[in-house]
mmCIF file of the N, C-alpha and C atoms, coordinates in Angstrom:
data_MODEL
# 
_entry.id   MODEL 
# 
loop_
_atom_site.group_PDB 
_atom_site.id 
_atom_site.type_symbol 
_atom_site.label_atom_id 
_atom_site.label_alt_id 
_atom_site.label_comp_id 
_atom_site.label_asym_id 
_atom_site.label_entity_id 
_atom_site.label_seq_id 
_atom_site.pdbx_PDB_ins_code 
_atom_site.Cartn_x 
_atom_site.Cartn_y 
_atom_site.Cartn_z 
_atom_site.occupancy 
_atom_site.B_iso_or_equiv 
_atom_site.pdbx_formal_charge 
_atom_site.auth_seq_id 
_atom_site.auth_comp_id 
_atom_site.auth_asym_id 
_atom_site.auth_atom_id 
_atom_site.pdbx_PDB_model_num 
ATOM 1   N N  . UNK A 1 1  ? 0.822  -1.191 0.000   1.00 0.00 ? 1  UNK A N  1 
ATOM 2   C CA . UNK A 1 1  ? 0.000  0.000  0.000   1.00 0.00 ? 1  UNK A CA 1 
ATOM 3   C C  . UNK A 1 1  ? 0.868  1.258  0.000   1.00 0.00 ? 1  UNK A C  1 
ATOM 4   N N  . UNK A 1 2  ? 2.015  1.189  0.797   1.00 0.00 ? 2  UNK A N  1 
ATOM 5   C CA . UNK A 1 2  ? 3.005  2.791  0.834   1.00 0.00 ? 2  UNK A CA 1 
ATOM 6   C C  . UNK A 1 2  ? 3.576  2.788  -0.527  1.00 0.00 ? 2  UNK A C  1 
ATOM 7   N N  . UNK A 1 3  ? 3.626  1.747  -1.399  1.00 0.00 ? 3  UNK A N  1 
ATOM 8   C CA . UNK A 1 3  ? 4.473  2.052  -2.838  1.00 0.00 ? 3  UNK A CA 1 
ATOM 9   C C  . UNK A 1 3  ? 3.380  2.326  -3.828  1.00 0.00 ? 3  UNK A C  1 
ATOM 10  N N  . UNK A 1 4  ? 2.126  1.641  -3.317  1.00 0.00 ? 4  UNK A N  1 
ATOM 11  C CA . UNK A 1 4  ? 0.903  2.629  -4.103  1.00 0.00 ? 4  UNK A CA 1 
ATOM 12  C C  . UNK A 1 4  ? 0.701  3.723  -4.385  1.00 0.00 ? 4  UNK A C  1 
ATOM 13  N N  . UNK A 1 5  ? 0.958  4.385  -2.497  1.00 0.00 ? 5  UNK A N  1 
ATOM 14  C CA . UNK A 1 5  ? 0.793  5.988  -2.432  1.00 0.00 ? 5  UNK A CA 1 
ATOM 15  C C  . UNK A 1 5  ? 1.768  6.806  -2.747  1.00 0.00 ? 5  UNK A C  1 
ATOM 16  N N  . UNK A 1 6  ? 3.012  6.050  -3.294  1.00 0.00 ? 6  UNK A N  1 
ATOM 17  C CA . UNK A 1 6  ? 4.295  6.721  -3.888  1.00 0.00 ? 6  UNK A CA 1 
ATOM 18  C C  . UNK A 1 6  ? 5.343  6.914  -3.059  1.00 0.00 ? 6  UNK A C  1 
ATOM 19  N N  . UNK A 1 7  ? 4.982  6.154  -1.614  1.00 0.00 ? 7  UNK A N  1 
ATOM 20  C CA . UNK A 1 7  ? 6.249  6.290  -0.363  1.00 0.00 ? 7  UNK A CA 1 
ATOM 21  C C  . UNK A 1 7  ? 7.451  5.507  -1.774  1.00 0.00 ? 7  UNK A C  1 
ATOM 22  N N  . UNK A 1 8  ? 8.866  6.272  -1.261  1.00 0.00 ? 8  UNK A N  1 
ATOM 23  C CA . UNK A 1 8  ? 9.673  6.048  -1.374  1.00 0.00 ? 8  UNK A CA 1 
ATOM 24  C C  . UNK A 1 8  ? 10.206 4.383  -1.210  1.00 0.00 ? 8  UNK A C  1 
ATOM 25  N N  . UNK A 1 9  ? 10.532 3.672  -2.384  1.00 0.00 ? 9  UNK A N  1 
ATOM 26  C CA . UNK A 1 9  ? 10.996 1.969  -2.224  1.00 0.00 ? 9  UNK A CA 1 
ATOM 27  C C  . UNK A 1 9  ? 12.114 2.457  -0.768  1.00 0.00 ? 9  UNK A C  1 
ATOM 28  N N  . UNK A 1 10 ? 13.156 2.946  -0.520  1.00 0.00 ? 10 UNK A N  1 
ATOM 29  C CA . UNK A 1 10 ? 14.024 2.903  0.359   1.00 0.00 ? 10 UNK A CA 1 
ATOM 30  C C  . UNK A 1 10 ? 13.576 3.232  1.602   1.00 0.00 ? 10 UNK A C  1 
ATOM 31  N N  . UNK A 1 11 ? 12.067 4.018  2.175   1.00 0.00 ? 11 UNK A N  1 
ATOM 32  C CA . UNK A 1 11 ? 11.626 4.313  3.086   1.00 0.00 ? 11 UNK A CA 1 
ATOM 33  C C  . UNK A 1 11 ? 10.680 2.488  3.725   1.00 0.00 ? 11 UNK A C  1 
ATOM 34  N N  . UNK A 1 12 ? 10.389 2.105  2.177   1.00 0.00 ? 12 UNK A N  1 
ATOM 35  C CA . UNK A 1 12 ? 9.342  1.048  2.406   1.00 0.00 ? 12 UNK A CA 1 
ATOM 36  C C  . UNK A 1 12 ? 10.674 0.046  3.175   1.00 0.00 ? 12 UNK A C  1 
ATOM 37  N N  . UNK A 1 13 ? 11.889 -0.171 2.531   1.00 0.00 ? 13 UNK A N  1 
ATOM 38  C CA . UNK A 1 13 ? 13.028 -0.705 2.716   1.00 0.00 ? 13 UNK A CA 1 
ATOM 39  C C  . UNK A 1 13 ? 13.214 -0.442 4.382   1.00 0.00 ? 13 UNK A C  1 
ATOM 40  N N  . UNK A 1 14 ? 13.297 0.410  4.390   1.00 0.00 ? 14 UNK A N  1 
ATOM 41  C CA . UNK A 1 14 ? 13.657 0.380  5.975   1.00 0.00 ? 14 UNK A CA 1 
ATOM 42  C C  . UNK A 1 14 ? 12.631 -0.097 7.106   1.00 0.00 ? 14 UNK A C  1 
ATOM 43  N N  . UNK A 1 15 ? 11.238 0.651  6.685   1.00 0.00 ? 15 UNK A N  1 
ATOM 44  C CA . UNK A 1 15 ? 10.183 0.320  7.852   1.00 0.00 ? 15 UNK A CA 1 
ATOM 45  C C  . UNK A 1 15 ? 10.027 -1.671 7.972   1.00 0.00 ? 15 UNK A C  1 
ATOM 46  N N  . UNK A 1 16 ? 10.341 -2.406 6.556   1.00 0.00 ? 16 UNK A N  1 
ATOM 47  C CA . UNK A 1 16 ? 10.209 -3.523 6.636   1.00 0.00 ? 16 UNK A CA 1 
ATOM 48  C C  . UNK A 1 16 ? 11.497 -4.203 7.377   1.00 0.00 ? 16 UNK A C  1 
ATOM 49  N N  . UNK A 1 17 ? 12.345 -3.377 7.643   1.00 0.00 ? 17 UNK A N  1 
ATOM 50  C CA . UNK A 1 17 ? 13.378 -4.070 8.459   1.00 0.00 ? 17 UNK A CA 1 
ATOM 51  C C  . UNK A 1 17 ? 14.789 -4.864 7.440   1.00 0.00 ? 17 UNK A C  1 
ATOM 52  N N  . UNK A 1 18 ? 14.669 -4.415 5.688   1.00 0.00 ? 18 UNK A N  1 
ATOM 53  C CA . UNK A 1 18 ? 15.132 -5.259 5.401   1.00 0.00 ? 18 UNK A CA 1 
ATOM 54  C C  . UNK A 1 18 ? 16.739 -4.405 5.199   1.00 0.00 ? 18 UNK A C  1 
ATOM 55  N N  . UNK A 1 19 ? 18.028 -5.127 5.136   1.00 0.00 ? 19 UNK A N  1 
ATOM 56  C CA . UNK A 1 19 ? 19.210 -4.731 5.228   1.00 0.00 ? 19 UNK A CA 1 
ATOM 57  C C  . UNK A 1 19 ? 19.513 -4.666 3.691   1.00 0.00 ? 19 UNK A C  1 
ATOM 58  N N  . UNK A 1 20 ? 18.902 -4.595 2.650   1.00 0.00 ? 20 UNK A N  1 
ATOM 59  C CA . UNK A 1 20 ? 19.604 -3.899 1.738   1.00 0.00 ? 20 UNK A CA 1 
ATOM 60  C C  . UNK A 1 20 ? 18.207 -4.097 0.788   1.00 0.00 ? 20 UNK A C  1 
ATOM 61  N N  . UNK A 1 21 ? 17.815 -2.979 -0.151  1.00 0.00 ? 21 UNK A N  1 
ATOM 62  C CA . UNK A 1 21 ? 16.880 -2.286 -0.359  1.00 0.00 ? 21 UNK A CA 1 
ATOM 63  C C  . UNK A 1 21 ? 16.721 -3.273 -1.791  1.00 0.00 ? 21 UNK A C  1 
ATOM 64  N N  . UNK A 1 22 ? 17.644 -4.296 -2.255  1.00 0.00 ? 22 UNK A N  1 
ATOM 65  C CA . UNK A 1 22 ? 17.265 -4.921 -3.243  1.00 0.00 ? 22 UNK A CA 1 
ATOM 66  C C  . UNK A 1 22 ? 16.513 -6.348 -3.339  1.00 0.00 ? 22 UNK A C  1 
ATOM 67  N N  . UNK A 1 23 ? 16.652 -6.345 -1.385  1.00 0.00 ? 23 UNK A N  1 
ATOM 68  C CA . UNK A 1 23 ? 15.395 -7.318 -1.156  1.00 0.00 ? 23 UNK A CA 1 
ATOM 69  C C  . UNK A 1 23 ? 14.055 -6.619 -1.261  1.00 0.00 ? 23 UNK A C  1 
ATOM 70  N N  . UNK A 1 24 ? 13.919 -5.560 -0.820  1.00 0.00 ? 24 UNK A N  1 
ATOM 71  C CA . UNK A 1 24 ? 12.680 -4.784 -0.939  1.00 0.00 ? 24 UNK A CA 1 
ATOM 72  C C  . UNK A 1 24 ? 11.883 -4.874 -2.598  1.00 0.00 ? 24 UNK A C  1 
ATOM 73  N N  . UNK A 1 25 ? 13.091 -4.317 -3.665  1.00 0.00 ? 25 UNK A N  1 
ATOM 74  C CA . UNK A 1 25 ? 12.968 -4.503 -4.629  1.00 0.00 ? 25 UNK A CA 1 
ATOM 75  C C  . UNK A 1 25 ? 12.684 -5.862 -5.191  1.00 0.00 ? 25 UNK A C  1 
ATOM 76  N N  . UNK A 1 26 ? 13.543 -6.611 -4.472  1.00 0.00 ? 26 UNK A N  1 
ATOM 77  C CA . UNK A 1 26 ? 13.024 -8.271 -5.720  1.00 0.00 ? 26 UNK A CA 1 
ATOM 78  C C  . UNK A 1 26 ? 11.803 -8.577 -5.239  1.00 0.00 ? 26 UNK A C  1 
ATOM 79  N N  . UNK A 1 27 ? 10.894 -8.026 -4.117  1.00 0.00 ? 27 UNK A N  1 
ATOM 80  C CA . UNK A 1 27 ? 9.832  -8.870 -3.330  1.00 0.00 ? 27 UNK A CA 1 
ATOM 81  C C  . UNK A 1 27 ? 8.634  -7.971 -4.078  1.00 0.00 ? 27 UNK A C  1 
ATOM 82  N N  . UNK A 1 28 ? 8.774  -6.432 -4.168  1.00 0.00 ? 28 UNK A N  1 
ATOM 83  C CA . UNK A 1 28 ? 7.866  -5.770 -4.738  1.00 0.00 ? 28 UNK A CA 1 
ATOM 84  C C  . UNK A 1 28 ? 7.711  -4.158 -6.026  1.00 0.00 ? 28 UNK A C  1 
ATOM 85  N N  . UNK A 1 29 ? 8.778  -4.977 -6.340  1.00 0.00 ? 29 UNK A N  1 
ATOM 86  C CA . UNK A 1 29 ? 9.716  -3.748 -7.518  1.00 0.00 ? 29 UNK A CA 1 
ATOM 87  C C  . UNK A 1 29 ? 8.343  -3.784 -8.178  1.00 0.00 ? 29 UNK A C  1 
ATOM 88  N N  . UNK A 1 30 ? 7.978  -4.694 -8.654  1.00 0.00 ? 30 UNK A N  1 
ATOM 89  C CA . UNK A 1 30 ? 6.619  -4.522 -9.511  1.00 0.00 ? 30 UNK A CA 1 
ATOM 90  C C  . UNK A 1 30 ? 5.341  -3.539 -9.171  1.00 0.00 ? 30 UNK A C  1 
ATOM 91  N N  . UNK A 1 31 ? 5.443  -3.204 -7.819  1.00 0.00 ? 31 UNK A N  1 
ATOM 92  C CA . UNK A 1 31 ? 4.581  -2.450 -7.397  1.00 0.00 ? 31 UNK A CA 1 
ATOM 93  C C  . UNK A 1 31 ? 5.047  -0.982 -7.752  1.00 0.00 ? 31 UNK A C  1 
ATOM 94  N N  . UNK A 1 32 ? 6.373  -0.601 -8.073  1.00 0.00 ? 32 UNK A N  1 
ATOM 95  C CA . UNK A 1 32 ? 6.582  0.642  -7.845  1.00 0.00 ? 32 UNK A CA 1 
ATOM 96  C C  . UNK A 1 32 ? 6.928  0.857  -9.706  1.00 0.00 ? 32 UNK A C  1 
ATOM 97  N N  . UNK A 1 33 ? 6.969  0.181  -10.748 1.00 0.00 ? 33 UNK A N  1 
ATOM 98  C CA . UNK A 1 33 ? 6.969  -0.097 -12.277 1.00 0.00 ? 33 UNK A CA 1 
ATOM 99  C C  . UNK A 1 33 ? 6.067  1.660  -12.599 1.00 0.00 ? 33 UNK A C  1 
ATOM 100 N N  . UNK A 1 34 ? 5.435  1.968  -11.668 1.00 0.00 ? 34 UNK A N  1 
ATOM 101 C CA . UNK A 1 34 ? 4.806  3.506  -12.930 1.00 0.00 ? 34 UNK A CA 1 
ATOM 102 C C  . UNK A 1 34 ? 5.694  4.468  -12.461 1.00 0.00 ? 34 UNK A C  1 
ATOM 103 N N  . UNK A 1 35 ? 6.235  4.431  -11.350 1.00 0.00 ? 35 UNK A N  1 
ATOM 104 C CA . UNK A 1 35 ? 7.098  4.885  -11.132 1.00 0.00 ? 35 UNK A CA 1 
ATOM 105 C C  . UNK A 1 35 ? 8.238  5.963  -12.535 1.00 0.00 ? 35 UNK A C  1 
ATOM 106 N N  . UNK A 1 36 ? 8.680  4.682  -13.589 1.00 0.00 ? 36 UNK A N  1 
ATOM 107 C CA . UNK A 1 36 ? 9.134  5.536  -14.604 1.00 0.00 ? 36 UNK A CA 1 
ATOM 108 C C  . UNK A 1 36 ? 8.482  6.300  -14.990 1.00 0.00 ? 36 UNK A C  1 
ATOM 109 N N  . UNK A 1 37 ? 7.043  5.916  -15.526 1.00 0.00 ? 37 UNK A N  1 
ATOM 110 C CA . UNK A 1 37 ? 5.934  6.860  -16.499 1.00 0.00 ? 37 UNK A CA 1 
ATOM 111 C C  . UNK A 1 37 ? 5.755  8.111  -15.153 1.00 0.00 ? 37 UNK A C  1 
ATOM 112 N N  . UNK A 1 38 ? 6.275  8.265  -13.826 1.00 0.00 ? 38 UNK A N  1 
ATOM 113 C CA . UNK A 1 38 ? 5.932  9.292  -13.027 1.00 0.00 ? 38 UNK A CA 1 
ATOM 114 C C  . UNK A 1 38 ? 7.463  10.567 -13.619 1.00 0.00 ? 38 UNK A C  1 
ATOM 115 N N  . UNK A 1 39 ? 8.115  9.673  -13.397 1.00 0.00 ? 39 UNK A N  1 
ATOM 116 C CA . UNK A 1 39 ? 9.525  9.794  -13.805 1.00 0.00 ? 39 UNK A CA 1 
ATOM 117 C C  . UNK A 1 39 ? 9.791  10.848 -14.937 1.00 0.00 ? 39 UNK A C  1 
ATOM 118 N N  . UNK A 1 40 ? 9.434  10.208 -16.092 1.00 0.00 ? 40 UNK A N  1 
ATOM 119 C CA . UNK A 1 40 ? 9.502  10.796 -17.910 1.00 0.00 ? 40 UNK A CA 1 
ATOM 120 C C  . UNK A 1 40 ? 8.673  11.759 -17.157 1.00 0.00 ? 40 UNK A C  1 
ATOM 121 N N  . UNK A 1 41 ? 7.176  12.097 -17.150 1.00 0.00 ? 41 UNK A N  1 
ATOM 122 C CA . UNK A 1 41 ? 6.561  12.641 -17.146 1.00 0.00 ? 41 UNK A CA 1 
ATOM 123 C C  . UNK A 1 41 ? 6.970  14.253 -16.283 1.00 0.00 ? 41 UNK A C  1 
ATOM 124 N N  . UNK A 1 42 ? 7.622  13.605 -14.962 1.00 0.00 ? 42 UNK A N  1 
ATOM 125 C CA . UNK A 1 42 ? 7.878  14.739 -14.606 1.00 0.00 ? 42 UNK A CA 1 
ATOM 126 C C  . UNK A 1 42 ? 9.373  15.860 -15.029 1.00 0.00 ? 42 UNK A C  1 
ATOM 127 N N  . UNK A 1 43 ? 10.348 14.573 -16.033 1.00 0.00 ? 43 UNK A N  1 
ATOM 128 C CA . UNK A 1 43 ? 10.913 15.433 -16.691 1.00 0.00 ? 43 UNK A CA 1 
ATOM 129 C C  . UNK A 1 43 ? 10.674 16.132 -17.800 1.00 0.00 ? 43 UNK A C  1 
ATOM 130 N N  . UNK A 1 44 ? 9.793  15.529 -18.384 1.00 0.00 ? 44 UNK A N  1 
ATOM 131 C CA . UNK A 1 44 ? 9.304  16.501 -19.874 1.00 0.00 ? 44 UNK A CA 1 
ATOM 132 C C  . UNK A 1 44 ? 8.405  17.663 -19.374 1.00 0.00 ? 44 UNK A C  1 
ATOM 133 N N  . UNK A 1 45 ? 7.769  17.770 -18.281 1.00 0.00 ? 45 UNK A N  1 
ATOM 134 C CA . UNK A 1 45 ? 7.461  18.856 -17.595 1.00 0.00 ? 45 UNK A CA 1 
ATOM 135 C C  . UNK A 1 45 ? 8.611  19.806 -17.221 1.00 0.00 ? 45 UNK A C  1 
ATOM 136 N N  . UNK A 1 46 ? 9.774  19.641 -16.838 1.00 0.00 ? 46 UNK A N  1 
ATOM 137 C CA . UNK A 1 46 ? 10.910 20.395 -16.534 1.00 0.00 ? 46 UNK A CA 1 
ATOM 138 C C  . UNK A 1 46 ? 11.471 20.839 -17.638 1.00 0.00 ? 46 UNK A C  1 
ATOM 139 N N  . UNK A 1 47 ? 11.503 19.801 -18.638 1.00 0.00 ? 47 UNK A N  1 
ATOM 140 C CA . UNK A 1 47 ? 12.885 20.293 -19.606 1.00 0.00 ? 47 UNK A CA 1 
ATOM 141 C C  . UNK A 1 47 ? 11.526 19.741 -20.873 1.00 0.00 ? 47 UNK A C  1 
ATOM 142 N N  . UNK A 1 48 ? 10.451 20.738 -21.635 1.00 0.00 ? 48 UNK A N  1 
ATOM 143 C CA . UNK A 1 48 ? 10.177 20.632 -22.871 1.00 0.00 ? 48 UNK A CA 1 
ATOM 144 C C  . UNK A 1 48 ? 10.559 20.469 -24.047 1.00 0.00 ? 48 UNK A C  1 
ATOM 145 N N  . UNK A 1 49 ? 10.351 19.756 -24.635 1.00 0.00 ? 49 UNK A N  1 
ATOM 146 C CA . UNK A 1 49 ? 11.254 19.588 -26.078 1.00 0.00 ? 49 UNK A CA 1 
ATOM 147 C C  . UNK A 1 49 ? 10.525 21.152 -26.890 1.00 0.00 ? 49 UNK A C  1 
ATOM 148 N N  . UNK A 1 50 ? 12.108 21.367 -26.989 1.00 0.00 ? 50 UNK A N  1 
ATOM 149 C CA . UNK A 1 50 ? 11.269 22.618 -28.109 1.00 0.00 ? 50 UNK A CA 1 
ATOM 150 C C  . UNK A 1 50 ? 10.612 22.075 -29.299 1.00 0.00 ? 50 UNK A C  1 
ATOM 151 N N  . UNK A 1 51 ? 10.272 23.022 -29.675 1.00 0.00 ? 51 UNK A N  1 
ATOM 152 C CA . UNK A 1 51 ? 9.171  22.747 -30.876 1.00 0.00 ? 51 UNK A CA 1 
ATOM 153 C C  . UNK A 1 51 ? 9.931  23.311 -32.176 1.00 0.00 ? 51 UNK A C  1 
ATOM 154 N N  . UNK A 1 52 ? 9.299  22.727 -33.175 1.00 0.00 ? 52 UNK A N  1 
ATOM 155 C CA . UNK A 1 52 ? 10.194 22.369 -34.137 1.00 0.00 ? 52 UNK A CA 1 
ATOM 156 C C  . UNK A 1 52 ? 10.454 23.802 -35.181 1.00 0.00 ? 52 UNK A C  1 
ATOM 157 N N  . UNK A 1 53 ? 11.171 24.229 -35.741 1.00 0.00 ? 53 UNK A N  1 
ATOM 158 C CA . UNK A 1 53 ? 11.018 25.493 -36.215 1.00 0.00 ? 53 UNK A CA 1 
ATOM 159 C C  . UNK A 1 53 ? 9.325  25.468 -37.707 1.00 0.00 ? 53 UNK A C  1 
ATOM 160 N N  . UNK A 1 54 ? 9.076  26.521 -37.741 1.00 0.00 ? 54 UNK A N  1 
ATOM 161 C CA . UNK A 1 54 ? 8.153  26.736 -38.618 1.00 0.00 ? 54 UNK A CA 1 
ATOM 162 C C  . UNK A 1 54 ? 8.275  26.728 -39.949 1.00 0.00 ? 54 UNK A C  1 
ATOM 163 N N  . UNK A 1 55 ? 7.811  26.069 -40.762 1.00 0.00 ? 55 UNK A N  1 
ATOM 164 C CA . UNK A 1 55 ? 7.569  25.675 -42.169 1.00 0.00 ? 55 UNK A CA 1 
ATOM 165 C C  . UNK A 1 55 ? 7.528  27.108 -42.786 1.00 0.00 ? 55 UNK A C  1 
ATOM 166 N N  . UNK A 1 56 ? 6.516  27.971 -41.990 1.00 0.00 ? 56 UNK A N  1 
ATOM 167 C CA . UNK A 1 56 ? 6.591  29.271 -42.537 1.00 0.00 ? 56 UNK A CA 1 
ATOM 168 C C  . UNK A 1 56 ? 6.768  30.219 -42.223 1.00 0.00 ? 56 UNK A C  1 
ATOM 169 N N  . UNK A 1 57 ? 8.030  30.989 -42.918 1.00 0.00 ? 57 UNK A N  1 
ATOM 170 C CA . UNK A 1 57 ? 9.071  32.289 -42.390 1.00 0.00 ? 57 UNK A CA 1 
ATOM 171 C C  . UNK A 1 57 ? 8.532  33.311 -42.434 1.00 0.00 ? 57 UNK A C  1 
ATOM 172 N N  . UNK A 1 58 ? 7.155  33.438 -43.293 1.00 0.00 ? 58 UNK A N  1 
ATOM 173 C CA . UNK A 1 58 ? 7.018  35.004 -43.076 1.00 0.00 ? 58 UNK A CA 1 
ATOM 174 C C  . UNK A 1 58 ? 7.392  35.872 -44.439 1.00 0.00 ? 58 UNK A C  1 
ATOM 175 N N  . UNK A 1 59 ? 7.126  36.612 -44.892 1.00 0.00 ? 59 UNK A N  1 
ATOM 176 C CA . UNK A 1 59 ? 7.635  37.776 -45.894 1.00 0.00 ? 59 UNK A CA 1 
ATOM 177 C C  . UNK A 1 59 ? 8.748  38.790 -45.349 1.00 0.00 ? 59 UNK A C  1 
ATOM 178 N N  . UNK A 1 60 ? 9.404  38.771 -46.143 1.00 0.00 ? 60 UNK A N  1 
ATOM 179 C CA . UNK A 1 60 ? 10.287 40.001 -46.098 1.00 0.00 ? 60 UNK A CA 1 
ATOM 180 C C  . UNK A 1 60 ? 9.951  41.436 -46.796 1.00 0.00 ? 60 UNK A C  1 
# 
């Protein structure tokens, strides 16, 4: 349920008592998988791809 609500895998890691966070991971990595799509998402919010120049320049 805490990797549902987006708690941190290394916070979930600790409250479960486990000594290295890739047991946490092999038991429920699958739960935290949107994680990337949170990820991308919140970098293409930071850093936009510019947009592409315009087909049309305009008159001189």
């Amino acid at each position: 349920m805490q990797l549902a609500q987006r708690i941190p895998v290394t916070d979930v890691s600790a409250w479960l008592g486990h000594n290295d966070i890739n047991t946490t991971y092999q038991i429920y990595g699958h739960l935290v998988e949107e994680a990337w799509d949170r990820a991308l998402e919140v970098m293409e919010t930071a850093y936009p791809r510019p947009s592409a120049p315009s087909a049309h320049r305009g008159s001189r």
